[in-house]
C-alpha positions as CSV (number, residue, x, y, z in Angstrom):
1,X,-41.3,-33.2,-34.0
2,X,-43.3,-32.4,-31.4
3,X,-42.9,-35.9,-29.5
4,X,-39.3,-36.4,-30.1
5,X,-38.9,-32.4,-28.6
6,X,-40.7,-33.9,-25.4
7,X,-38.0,-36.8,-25.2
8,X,-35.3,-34.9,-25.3
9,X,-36.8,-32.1,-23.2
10,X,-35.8,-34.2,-20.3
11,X,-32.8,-34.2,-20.6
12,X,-32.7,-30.2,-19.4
13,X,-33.3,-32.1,-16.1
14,X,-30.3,-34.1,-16.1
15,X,-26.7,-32.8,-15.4
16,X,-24.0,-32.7,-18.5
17,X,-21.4,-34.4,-18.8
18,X,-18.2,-33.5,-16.0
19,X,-15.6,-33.0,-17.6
20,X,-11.7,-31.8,-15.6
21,X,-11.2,-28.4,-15.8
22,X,-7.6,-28.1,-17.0
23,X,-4.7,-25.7,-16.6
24,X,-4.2,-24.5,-20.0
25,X,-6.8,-22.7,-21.5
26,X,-8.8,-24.0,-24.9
27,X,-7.4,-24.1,-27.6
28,X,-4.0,-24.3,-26.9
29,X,-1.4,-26.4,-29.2
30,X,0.6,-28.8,-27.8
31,X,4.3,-30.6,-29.6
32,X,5.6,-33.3,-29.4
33,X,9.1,-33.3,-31.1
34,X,12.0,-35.9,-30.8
35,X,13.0,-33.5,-27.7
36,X,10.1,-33.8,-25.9
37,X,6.5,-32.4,-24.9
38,X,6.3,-28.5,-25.8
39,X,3.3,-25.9,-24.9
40,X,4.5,-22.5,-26.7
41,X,3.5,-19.4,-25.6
42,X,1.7,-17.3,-27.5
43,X,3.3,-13.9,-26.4
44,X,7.1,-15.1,-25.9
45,X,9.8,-17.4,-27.7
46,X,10.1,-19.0,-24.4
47,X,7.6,-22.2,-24.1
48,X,5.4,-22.2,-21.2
49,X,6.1,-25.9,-20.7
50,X,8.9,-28.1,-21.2
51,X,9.1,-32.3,-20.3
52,X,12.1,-33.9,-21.6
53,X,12.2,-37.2,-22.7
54,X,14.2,-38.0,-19.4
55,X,11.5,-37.5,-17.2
56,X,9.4,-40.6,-19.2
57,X,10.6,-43.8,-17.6
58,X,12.5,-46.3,-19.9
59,X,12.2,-44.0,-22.9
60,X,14.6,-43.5,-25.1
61,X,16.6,-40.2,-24.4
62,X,15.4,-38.9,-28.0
63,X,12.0,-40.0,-28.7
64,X,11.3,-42.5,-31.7
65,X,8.3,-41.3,-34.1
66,X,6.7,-39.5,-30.9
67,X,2.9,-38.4,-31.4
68,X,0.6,-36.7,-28.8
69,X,-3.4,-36.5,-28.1
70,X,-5.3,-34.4,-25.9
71,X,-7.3,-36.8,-23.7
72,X,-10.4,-34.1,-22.7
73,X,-12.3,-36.5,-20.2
74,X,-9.0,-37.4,-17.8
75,X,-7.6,-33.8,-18.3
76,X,-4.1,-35.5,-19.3
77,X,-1.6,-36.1,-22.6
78,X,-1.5,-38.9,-24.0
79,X,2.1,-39.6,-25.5
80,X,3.7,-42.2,-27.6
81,X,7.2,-43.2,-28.8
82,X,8.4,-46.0,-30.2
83,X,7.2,-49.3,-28.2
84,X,5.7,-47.0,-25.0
85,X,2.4,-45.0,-24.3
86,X,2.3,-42.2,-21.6
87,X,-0.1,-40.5,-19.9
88,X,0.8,-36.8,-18.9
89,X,-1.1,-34.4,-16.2
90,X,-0.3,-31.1,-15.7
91,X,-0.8,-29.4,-12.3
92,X,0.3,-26.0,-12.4
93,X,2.3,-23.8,-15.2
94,X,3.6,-21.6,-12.9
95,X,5.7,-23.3,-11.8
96,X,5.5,-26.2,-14.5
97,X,4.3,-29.4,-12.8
98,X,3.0,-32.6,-14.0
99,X,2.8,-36.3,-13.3
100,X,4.1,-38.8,-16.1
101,X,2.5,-42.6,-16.2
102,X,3.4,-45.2,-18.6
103,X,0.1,-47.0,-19.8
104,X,1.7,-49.1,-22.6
105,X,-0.8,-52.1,-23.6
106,X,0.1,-55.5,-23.6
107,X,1.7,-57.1,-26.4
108,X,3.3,-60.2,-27.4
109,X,6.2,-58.3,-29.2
110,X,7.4,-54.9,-28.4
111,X,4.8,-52.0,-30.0
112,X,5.8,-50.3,-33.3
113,X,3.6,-47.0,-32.8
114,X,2.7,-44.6,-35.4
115,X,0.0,-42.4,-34.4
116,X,-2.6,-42.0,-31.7
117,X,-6.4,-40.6,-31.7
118,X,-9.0,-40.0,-29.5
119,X,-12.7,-40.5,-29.8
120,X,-14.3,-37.5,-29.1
121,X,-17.4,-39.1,-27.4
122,X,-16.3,-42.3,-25.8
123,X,-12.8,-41.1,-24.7
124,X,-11.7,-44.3,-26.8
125,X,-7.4,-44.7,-27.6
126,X,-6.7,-45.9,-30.4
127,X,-3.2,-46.7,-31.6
128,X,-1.6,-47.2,-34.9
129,X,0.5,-49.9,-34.3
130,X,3.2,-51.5,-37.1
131,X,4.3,-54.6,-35.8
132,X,1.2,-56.3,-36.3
133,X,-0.1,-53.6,-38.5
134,X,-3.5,-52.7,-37.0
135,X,-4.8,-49.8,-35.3
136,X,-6.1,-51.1,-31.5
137,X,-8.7,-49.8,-29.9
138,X,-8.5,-49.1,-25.9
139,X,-11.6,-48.1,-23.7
140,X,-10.5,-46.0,-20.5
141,X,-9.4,-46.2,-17.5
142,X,-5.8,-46.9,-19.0
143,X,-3.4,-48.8,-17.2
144,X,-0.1,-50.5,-18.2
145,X,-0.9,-54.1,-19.4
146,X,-4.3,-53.1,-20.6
147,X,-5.9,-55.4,-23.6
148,X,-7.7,-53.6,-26.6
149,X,-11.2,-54.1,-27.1
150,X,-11.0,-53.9,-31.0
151,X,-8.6,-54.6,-33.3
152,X,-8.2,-53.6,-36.7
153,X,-6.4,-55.0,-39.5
154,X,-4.5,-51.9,-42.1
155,X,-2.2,-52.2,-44.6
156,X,1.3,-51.9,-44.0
157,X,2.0,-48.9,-45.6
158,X,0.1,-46.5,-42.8
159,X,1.8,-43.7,-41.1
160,X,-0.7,-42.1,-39.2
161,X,-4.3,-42.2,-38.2
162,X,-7.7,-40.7,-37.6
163,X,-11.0,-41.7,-35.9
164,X,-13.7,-41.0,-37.8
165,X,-16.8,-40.6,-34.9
166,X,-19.5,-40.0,-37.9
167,X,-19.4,-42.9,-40.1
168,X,-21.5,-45.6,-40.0
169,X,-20.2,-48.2,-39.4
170,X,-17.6,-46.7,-37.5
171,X,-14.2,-46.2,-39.3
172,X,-10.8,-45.0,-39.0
173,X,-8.5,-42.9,-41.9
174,X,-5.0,-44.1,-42.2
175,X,-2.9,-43.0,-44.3
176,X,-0.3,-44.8,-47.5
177,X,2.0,-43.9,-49.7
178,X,0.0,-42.3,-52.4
179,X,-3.5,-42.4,-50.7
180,X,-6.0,-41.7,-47.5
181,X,-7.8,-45.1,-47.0
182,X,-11.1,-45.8,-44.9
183,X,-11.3,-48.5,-42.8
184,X,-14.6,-49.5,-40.9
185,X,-14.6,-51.7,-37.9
186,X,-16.0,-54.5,-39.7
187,X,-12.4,-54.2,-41.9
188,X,-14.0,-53.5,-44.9
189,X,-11.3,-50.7,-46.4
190,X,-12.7,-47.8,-49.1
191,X,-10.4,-45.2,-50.7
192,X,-10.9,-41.3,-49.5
193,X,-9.0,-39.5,-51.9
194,X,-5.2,-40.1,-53.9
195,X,-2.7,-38.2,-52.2
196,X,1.2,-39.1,-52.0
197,X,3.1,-38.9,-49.2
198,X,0.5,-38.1,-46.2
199,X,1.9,-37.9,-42.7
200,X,-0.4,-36.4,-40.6
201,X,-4.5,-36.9,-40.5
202,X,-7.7,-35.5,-38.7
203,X,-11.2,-35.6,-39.0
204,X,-14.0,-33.3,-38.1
205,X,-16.6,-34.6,-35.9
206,X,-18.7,-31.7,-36.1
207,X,-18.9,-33.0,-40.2
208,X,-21.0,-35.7,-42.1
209,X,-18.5,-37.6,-44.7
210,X,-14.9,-37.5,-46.5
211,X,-15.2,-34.2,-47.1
212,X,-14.2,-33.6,-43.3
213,X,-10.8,-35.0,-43.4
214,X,-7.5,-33.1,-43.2
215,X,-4.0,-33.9,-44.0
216,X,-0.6,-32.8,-44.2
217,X,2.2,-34.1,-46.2
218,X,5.6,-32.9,-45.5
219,X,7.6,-33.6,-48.7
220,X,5.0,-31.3,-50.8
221,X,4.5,-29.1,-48.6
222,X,0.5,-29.9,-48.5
223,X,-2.3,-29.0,-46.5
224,X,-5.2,-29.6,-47.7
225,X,-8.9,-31.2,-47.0
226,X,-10.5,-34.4,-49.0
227,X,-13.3,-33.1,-51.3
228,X,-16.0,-35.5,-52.5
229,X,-14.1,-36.6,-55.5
230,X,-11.2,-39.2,-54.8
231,X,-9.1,-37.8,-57.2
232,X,-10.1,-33.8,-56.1
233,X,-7.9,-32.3,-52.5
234,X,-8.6,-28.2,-51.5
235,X,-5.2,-26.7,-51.2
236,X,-4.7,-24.7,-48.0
237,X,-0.9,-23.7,-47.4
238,X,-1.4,-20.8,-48.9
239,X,-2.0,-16.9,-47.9
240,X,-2.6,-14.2,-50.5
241,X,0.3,-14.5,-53.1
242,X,2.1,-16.6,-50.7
243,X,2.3,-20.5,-51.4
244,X,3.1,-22.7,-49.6
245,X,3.2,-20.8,-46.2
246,X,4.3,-23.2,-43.9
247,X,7.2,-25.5,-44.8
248,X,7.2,-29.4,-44.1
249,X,3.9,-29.6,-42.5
250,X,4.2,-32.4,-40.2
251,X,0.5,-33.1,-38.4
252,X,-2.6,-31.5,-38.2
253,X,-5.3,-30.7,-35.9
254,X,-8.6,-29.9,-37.1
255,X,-10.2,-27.4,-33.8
256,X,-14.2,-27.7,-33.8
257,X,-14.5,-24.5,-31.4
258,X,-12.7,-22.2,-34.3
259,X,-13.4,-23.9,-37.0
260,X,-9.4,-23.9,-38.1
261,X,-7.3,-26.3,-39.0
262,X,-3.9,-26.3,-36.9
263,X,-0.5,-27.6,-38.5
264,X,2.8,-28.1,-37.2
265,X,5.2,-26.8,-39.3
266,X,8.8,-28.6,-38.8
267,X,10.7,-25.9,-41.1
268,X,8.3,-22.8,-39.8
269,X,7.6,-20.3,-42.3
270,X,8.1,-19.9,-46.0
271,X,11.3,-17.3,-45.5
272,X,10.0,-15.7,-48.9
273,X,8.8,-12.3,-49.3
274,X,5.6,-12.5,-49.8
275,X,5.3,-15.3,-47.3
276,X,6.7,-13.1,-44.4
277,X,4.6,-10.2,-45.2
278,X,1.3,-12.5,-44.1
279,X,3.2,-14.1,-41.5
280,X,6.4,-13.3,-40.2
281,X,8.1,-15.9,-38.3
282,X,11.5,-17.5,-38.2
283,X,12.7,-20.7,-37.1
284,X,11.5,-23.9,-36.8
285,X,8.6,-26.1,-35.5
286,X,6.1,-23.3,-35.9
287,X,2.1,-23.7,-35.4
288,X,0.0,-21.8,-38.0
289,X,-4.1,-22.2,-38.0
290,X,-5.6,-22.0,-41.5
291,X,-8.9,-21.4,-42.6
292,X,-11.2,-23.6,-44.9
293,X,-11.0,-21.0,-47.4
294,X,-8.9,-18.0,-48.0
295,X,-10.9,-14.7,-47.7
296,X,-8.1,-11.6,-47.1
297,X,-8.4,-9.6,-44.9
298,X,-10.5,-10.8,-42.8
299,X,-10.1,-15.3,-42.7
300,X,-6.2,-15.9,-43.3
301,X,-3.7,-17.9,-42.0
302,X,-2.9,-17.0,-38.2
303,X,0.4,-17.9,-36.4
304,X,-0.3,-19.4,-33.1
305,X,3.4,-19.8,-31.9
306,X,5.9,-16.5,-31.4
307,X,7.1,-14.5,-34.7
308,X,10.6,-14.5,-33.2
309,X,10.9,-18.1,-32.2
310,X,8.5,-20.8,-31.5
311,X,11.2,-22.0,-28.8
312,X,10.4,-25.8,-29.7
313,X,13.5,-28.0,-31.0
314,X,13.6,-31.0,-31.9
315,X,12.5,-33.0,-35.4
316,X,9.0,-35.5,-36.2
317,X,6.9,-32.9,-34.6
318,X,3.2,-34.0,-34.1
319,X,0.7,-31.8,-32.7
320,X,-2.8,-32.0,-30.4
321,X,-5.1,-29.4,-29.0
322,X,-6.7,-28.7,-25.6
323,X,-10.3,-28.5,-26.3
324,X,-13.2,-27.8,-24.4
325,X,-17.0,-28.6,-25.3
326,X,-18.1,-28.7,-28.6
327,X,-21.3,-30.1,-30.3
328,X,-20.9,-33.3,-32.4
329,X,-23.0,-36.5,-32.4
330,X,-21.1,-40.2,-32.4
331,X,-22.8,-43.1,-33.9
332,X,-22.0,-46.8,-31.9
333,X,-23.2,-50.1,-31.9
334,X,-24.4,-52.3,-34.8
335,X,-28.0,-51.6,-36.5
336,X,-29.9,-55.6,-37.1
337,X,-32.2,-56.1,-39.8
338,X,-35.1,-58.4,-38.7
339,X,-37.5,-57.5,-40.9
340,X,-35.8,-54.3,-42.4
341,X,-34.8,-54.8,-46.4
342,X,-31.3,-53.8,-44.9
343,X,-29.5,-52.7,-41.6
344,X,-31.3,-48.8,-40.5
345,X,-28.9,-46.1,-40.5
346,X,-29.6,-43.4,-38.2
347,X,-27.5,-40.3,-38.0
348,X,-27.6,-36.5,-37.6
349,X,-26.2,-34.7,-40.7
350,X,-25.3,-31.4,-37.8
351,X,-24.3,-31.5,-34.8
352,X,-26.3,-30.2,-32.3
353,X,-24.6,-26.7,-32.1
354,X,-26.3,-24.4,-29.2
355,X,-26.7,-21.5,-31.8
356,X,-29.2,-23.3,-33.3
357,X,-32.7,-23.6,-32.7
358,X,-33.1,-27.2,-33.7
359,X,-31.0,-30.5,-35.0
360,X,-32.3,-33.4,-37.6
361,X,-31.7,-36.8,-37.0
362,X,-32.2,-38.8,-40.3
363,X,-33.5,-42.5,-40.6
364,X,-33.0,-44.4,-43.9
365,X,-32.8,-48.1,-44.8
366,X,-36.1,-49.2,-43.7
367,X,-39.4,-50.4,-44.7
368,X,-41.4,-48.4,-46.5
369,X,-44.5,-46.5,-45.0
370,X,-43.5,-48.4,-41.4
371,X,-43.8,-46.9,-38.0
372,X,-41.0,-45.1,-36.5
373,X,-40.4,-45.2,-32.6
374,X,-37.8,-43.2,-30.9
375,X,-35.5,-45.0,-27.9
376,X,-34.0,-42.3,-25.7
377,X,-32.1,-42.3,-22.4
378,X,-29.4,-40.9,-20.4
379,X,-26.7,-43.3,-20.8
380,X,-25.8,-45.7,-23.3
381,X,-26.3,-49.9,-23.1
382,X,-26.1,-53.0,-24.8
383,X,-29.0,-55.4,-23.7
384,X,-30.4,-58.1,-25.7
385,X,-33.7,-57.2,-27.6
386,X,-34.4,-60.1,-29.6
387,X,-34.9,-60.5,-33.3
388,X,-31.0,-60.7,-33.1
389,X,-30.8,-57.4,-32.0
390,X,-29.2,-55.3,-29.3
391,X,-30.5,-52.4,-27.5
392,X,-28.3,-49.4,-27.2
393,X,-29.5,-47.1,-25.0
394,X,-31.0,-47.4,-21.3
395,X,-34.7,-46.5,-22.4
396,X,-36.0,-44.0,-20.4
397,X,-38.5,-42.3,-22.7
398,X,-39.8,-44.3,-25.7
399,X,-42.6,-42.8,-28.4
400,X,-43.6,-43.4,-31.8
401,X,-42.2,-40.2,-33.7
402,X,-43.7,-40.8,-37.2
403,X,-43.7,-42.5,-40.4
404,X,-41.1,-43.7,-42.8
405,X,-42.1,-42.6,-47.0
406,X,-41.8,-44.7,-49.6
407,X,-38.3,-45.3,-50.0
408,X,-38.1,-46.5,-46.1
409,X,-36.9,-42.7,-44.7
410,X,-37.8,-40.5,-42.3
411,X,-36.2,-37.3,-40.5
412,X,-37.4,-34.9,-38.1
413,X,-36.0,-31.7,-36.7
414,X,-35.2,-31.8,-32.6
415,X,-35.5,-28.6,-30.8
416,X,-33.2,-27.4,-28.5
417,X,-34.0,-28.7,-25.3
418,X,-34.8,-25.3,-22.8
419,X,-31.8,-24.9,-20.7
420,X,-29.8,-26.9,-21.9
421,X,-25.7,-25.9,-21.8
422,X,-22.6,-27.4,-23.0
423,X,-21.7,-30.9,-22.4
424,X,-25.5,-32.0,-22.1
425,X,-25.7,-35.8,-23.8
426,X,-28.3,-37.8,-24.9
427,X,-28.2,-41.2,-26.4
428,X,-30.6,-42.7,-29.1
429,X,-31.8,-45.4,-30.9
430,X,-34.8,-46.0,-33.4
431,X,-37.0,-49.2,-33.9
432,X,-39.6,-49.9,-36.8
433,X,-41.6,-52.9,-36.8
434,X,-42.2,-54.6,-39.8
435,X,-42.7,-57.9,-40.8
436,X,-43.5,-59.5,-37.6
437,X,-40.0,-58.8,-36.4
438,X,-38.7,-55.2,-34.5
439,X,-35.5,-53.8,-36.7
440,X,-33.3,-51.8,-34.6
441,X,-30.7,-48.8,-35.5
442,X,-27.7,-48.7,-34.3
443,X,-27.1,-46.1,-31.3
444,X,-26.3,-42.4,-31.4
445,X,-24.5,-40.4,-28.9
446,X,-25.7,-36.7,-29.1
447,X,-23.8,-34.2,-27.6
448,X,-24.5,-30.5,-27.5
449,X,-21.7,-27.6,-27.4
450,X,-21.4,-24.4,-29.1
């Protein structure tokens, strides 16, 4: 522990990430609705922001199957309907001012999009896209005409979309018509749970397997988070004696910084007693957080939008929050076996949350009783190693940490580096010789937040 505390030590000495300081405040929910872009006010019926579809050039004067992502790193919205993808900046809210850019990709037939996500560490697009039915992958700066630099294969029947930033190997959630579906960037595609009729998807990044997906499907009135049983869900539209609480849930957010998840509702509340006496609200297109589990009075249901009138029209809402720093670690790049009985898999099981003292980072799939060497840097890379492997990280500190047991494992517990703040990376990588030959882990973005 001791050695890999030095390595990342360092990194106290190095600056954290910039990221734009943006006019609206965390955690604020932001619509997108066949009418336009939407950012409700909290304390009026009157929305702090409206841009109708007019002001996007060539779109459509009602938006088709609009969705909307925060894009943290480039302070902007990211905003798709029907064949075209948008970039959005506000300036100022008072008055409201902003800048719209298209930054729809090439393509060899108009764009059928679905659903948009953002990786959390890379600042990665991806789009769900149904005229070739794959999701796309897009690595900024964006620009109209830009090329992916991944491309998925999915089945035709997905709606919507999720990066998943934990797995290994990297995967997206999609969801069909009566289930959630994995798919890793290799294409290999695993069930998550059965559900019928999802529209909306997130993932936590903060969280270590299926267990941290959301979803949302409209027709049931469903929210709900995957358990670790395919065939098991956790209900979550409820409040007290009042179920469901919000009606046609339409997309959902899952916010790392209050550890809620935040759902559009297209028909707002349920307009039943004991429904209103939790939340009162009337009207449509409402934006309710829920808890992980119901604990009254204390954890329940919160309405983020105004009791009298959320003030957003329009139908397909989909929703996105402004986030600030938050503590999650990303794995990338492909692990090689050279020597290893199969490719090492490296990954922390928690993020590396301020509040703590220390993080693990866990290493499994190696030899057995083999020397462990930690690769750490400030910045990610991909230079060739040898052995057929890759190096992923520019190698500024490298130290043997330890010993894998018997079954090829090894973890250790990082402290806190002194000083450290919010927004602070490091990147990662392990090697274990064995067999004449070096095996190499894929890379792993750590980032610490509260």
């Amino acid at each position: 522990m001791k050695l890999l505390g030095l390595v990342f030590c360092a990194f106290a000495l190095g600056a954290p990430l910039a990221a734009a300081q943006s006019v609206l405040p965390d955690n604020t929910a932001v619509v997108v609705t066949t009418d336009g872009v939407w950012v409700p006010d909290t304390q009026s019926n009157q929305p702090l922001v409206h841009i109708a579809p007019t002001q996007f050039p060539g779109a459509p004067s009602a938006f088709v199957r609009p969705a909307i992502e925060w894009h943290r790193s480039s302070d902007s919205l990211l905003v798709t309907t029907g064949a075209q993808l948008f970039q959005v900046t506000l300036t100022s809210l008072a008055p409201p001012t902003y800048t719209v850019v298209e930054i729809t990709p090439a393509s060899s037939a108009p764009l059928d999009l679905w659903d948009i996500d953002v990786h959390p560490g890379s600042g990665e697009i991806f789009l769900l896209d149904q005229t070739f039915n794959e999701v796309s992958r897009y690595a900024p700066p964006f620009a109209l005409g830009m090329q992916p630099d991944l491309v998925l294969p999915v089945p035709g029947t997905s709606r919507a979309m999720a990066i998943d930033s934990r797995s290994i190997p990297p995967s997206v959630v999609v969801t069909e018509t009566s289930s959630l579906t994995r798919v890793d960037f290799a294409g290999q595609l695993s069930q998550v749970t059965e559900v019928n009729g999802t529209r909306g998807v997130d993932a936590d990044p903060q969280v270590l397997g299926d267990g941290a997906v959301f979803m949302v499907a409209p027709s049931a009135n469903q929210v709900s988070r995957a358990a670790s049983s395919p065939n098991l869900v956790v209900s979550m539209n409820l409040s007290g004696f009042c179920t469901p609480l919000a009606i046609k849930p339409e997309d959902v957010e899952w916010n790392p910084l209050k550890n809620r998840a935040y759902v559009i509702a297209s028909d707002g509340i349920n307009p039943a007693p004991s429904c209103q006496s939790q939340v009162p609200a009337v009207g449509p297109n409402h934006v309710i957080s829920f808890p992980i589990a119901q604990a009254p009075p204390v954890v329940v249901p919160k309405l983020i939008t105004h009791g009298s009138g959320s003030g957003i029209t329009g139908t397909q809402a989909d929703l996105t929050l402004v986030l600030g720093d938050f503590a999650f670690v990303s794995p990338y790049g492909e692990a090689c076996v050279a020597g290893s009985p199969s490719a090492l898999r490296l990954q922390a099981p928690f993020a590396p949350d301020l509040g703590f003292p220390t993080h693990a980072i866990e290493l499994s799939n190696a030899s057995p009783n083999a020397l462990v060497f930690a690769l750490a840097g400030f910045s990610p890379a991909q230079l060739p190693f040898g052995f057929g492997c890759s190096l992923f990280v520019q190698p500024d500190f490298i130290k043997w940490i330890g010993t894998t047991d018997a079954q090829g494992e090894f973890s250790i517990d990082v402290p806190l580096p002194p000083g450290v703040i919010a927004g602070y990376e490091a990147f990662l990588q392990m090697a274990v010789p064995s067999g004449g030959a070096v095996a190499l882990s894929g890379g792993l973005q750590v980032h610490y937040g509260e």
